[in-house]
PyMOL Python script that loads the backbone (N, CA, C, O; Angstrom):
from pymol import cmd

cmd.read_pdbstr("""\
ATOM      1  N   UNK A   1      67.178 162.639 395.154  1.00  0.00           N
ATOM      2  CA  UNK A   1      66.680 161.710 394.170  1.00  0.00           C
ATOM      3  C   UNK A   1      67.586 160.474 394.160  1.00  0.00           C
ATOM      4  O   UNK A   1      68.789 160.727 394.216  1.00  0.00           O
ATOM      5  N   UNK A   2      67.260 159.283 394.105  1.00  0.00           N
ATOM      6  CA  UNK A   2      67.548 158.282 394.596  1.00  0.00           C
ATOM      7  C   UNK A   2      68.028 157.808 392.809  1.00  0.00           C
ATOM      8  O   UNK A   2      67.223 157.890 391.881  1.00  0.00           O
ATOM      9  N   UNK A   3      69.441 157.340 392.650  1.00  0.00           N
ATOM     10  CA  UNK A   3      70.043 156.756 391.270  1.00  0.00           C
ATOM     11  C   UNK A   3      69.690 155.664 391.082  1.00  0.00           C
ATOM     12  O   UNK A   3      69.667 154.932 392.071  1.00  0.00           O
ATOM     13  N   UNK A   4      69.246 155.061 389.679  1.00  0.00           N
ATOM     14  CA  UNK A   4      68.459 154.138 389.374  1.00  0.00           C
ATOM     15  C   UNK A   4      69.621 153.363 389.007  1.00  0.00           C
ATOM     16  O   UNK A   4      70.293 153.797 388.072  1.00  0.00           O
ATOM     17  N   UNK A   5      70.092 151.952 389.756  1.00  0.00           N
ATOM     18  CA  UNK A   5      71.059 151.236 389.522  1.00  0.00           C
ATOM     19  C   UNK A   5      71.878 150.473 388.361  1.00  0.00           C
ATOM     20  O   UNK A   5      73.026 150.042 388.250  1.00  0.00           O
ATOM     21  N   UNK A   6      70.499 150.527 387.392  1.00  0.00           N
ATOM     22  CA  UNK A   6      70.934 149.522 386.257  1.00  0.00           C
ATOM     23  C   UNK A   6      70.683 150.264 384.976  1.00  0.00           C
ATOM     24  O   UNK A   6      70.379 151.457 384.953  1.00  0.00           O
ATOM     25  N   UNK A   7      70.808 149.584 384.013  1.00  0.00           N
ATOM     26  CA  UNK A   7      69.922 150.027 382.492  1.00  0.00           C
ATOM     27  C   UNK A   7      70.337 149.350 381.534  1.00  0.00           C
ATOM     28  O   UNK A   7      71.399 148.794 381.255  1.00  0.00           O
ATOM     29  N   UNK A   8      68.770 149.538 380.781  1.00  0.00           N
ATOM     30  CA  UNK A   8      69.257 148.247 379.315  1.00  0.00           C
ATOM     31  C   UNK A   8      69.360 149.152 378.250  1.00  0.00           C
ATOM     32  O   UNK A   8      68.450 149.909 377.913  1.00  0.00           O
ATOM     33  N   UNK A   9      70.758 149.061 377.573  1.00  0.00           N
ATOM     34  CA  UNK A   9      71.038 149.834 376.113  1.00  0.00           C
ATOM     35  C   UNK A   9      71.422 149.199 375.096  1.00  0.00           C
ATOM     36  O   UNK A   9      71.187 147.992 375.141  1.00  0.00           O
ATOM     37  N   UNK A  10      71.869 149.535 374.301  1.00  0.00           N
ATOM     38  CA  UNK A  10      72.365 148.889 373.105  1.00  0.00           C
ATOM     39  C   UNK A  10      73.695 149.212 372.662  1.00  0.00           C
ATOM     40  O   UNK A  10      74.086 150.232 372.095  1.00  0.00           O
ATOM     41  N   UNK A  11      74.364 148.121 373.030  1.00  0.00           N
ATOM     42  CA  UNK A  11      76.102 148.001 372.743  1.00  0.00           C
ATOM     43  C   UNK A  11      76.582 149.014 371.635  1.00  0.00           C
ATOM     44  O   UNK A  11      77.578 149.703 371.854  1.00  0.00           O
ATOM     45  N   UNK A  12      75.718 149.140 370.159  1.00  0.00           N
ATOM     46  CA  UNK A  12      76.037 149.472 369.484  1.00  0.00           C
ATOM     47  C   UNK A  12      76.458 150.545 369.626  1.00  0.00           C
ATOM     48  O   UNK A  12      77.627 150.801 369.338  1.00  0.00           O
ATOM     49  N   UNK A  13      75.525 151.557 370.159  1.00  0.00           N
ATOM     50  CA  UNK A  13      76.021 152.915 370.004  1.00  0.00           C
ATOM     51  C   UNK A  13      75.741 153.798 371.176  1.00  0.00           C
ATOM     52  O   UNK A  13      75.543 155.007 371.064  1.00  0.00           O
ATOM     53  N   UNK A  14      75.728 152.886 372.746  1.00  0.00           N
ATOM     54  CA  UNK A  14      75.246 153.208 373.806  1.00  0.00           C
ATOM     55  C   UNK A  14      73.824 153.908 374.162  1.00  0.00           C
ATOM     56  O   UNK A  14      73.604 154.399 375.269  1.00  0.00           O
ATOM     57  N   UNK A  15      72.897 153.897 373.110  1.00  0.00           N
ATOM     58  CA  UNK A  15      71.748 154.493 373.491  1.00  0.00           C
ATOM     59  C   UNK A  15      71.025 153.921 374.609  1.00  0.00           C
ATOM     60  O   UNK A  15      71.156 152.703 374.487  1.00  0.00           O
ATOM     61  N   UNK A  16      70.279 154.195 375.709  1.00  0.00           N
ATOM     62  CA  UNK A  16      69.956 153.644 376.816  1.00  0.00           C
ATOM     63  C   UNK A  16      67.871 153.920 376.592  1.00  0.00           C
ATOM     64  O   UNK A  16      67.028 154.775 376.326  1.00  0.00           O
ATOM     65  N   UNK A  17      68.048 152.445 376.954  1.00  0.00           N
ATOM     66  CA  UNK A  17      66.488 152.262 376.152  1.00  0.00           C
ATOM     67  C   UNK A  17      65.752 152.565 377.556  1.00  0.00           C
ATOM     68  O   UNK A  17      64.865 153.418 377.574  1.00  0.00           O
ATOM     69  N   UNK A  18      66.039 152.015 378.498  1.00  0.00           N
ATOM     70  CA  UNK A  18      65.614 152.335 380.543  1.00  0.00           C
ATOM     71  C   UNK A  18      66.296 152.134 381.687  1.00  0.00           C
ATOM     72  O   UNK A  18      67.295 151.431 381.539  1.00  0.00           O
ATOM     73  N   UNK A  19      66.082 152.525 382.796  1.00  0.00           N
ATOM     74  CA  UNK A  19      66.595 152.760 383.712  1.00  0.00           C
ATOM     75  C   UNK A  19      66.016 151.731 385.065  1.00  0.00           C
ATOM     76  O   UNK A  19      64.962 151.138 384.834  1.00  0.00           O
ATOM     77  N   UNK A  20      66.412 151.594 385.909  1.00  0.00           N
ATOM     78  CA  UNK A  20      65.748 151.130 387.325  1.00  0.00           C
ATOM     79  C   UNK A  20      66.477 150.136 387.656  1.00  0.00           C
ATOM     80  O   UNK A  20      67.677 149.969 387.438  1.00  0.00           O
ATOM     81  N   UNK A  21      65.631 149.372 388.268  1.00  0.00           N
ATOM     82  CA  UNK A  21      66.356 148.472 389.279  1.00  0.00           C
ATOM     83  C   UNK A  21      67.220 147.649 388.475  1.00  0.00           C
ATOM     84  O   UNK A  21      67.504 147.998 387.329  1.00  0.00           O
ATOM     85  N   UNK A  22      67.761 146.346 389.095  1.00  0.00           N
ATOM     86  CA  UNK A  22      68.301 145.050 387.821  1.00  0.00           C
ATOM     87  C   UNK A  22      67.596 144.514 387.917  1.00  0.00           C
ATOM     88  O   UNK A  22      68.154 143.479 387.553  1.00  0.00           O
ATOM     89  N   UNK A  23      66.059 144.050 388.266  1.00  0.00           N
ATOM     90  CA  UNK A  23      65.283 143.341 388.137  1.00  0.00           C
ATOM     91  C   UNK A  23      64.434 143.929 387.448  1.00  0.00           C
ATOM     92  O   UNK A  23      63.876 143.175 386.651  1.00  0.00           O
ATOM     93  N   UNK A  24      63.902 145.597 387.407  1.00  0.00           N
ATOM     94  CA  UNK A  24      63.385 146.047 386.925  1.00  0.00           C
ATOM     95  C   UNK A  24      63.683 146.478 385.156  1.00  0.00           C
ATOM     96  O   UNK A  24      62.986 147.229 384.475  1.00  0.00           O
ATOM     97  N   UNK A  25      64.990 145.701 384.708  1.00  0.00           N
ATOM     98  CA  UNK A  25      65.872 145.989 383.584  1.00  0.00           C
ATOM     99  C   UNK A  25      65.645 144.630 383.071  1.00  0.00           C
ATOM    100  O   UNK A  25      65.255 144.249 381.967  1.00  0.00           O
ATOM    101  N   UNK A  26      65.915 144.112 383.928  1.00  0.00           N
ATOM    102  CA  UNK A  26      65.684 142.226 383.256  1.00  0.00           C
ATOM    103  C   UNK A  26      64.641 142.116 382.944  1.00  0.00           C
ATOM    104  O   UNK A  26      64.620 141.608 381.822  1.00  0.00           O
ATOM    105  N   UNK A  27      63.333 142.382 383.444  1.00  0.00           N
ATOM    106  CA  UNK A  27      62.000 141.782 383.218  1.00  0.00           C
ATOM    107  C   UNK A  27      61.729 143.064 381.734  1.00  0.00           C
ATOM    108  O   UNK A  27      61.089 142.670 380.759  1.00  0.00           O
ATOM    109  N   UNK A  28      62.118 144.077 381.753  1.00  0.00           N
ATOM    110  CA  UNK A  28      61.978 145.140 380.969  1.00  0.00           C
ATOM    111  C   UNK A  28      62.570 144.622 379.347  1.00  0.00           C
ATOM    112  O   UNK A  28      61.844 144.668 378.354  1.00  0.00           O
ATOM    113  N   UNK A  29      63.841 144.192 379.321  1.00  0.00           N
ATOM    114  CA  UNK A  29      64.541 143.392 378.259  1.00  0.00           C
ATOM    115  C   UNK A  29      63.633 142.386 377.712  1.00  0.00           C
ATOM    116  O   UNK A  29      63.230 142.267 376.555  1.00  0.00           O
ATOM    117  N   UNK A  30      63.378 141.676 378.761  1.00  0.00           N
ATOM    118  CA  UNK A  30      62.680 140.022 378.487  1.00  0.00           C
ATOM    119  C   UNK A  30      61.710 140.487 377.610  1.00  0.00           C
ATOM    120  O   UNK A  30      61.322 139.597 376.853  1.00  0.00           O
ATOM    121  N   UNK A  31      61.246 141.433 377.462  1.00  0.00           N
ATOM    122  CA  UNK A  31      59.414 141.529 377.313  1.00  0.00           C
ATOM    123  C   UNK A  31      59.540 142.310 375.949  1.00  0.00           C
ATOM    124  O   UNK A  31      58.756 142.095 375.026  1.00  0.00           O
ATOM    125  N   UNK A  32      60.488 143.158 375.874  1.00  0.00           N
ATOM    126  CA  UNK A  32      60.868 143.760 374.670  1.00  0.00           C
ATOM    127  C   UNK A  32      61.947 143.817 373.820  1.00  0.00           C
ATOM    128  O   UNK A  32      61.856 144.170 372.644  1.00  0.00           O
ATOM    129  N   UNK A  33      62.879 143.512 374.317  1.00  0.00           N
ATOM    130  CA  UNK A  33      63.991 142.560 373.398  1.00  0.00           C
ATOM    131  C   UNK A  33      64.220 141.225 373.548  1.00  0.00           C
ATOM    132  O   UNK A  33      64.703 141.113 374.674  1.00  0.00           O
ATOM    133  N   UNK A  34      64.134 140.039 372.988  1.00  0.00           N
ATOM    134  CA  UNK A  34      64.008 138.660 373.281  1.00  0.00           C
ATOM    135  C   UNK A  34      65.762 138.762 372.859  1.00  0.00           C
ATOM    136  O   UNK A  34      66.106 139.339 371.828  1.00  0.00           O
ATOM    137  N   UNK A  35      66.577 138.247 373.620  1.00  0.00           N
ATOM    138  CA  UNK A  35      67.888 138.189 373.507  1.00  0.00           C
ATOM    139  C   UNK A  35      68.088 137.528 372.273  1.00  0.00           C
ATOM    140  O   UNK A  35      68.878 137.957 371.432  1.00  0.00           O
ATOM    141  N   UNK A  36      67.551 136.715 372.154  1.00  0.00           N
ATOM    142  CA  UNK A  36      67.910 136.047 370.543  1.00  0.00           C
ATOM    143  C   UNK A  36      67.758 136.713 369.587  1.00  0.00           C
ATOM    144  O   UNK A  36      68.836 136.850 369.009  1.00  0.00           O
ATOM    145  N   UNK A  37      67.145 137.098 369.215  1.00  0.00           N
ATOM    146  CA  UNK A  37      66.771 138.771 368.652  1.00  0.00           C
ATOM    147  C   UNK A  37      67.552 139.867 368.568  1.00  0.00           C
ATOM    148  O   UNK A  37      67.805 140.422 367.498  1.00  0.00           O
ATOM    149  N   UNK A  38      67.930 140.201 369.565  1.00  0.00           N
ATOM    150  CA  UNK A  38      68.450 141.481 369.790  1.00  0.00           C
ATOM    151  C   UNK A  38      69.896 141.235 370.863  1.00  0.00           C
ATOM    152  O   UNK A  38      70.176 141.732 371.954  1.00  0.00           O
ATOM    153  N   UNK A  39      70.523 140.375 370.103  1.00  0.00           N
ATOM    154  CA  UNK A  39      71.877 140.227 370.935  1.00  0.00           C
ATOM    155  C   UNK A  39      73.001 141.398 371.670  1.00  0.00           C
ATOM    156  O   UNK A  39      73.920 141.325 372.487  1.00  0.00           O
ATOM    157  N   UNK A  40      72.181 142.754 370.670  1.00  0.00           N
ATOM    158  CA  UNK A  40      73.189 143.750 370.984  1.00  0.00           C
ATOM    159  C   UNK A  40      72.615 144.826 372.364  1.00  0.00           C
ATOM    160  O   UNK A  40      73.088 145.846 372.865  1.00  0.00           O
ATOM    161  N   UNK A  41      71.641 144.181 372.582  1.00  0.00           N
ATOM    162  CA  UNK A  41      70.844 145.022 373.800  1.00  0.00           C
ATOM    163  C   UNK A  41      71.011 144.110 375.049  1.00  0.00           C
ATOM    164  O   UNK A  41      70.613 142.959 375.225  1.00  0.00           O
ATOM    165  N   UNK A  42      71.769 145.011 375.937  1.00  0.00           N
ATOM    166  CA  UNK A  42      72.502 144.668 376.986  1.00  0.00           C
ATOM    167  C   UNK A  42      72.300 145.169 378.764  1.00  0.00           C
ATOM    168  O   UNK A  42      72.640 146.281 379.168  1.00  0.00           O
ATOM    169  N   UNK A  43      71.958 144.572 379.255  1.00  0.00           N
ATOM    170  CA  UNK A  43      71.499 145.319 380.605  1.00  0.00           C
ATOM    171  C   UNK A  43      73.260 145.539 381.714  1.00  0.00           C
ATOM    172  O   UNK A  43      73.870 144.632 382.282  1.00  0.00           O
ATOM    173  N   UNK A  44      73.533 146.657 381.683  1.00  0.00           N
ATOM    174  CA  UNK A  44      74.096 146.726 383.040  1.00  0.00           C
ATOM    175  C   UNK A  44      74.451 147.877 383.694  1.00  0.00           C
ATOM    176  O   UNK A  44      73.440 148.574 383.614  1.00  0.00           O
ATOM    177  N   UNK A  45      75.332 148.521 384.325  1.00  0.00           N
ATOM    178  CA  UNK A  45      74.770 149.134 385.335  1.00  0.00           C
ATOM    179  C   UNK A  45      75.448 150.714 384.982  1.00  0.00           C
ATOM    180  O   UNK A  45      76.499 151.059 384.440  1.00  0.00           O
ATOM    181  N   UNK A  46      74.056 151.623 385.698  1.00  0.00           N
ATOM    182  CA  UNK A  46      73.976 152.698 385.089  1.00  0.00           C
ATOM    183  C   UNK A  46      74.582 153.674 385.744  1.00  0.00           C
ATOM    184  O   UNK A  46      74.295 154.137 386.848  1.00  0.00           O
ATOM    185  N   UNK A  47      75.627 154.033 384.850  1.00  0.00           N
ATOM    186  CA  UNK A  47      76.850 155.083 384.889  1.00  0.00           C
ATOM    187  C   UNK A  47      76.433 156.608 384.255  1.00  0.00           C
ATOM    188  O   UNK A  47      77.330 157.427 384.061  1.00  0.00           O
ATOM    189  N   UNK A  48      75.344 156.860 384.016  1.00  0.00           N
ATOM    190  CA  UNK A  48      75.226 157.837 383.399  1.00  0.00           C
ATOM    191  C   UNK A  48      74.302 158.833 384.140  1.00  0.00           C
ATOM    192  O   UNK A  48      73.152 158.507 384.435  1.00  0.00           O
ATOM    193  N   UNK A  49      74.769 159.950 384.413  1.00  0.00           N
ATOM    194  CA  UNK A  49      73.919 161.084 385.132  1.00  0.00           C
ATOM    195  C   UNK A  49      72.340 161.180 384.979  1.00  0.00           C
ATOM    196  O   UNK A  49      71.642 160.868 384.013  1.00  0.00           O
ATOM    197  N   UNK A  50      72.069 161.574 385.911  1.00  0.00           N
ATOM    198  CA  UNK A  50      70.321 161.512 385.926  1.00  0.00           C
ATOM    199  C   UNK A  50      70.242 163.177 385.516  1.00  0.00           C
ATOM    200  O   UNK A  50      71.211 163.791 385.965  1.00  0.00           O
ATOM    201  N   UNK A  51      69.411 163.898 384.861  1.00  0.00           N
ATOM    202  CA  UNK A  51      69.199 165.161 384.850  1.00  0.00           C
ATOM    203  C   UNK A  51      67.845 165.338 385.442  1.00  0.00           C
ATOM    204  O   UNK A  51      66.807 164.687 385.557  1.00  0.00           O
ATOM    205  N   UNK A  52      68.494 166.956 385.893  1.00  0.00           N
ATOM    206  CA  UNK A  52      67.265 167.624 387.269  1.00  0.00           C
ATOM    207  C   UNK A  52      65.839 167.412 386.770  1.00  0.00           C
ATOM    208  O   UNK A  52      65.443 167.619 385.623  1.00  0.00           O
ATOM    209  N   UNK A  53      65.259 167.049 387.618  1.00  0.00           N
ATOM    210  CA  UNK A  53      63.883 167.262 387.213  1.00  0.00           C
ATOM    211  C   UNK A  53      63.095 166.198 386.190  1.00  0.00           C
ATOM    212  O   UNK A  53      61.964 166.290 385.713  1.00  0.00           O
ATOM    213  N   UNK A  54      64.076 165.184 386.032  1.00  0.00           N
ATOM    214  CA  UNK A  54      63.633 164.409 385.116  1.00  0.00           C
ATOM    215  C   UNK A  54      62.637 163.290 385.607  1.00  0.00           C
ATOM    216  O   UNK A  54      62.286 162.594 384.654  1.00  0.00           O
ATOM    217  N   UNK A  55      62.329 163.080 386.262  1.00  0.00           N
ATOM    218  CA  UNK A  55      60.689 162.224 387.149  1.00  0.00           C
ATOM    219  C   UNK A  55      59.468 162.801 387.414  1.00  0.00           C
ATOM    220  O   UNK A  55      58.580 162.145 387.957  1.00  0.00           O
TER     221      UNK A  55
END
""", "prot")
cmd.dss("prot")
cmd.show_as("cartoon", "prot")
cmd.util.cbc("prot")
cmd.orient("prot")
């Protein structure tokens, strides 16, 4: 299974809203958090284990 490079979460309390590419994180942000808005939701890159079976 191939690790999904990026992800957009929220600074606050690290919850991770998605996963995929960095383009696939940017356009994902844009559309549902408008940065002005939501200053604390942050795209970068994803350090966190994938669990089995999860696709």
């Amino acid at each position: 299974m191939k690790k999904k490079s990026s992800r957009v979460f929220d600074k606050r309390n690290n919850v991770t809203f998605f996963t995929g590419t960095e383009w696939e994180c940017m356009e994902f942000a844009l559309k549902n958090y408008p940065h002005e808005k939501f200053p604390h939701v942050l795209i970068g890159v994803n350090d966190e284990e994938e669990e089995e079976g999860s696709e």
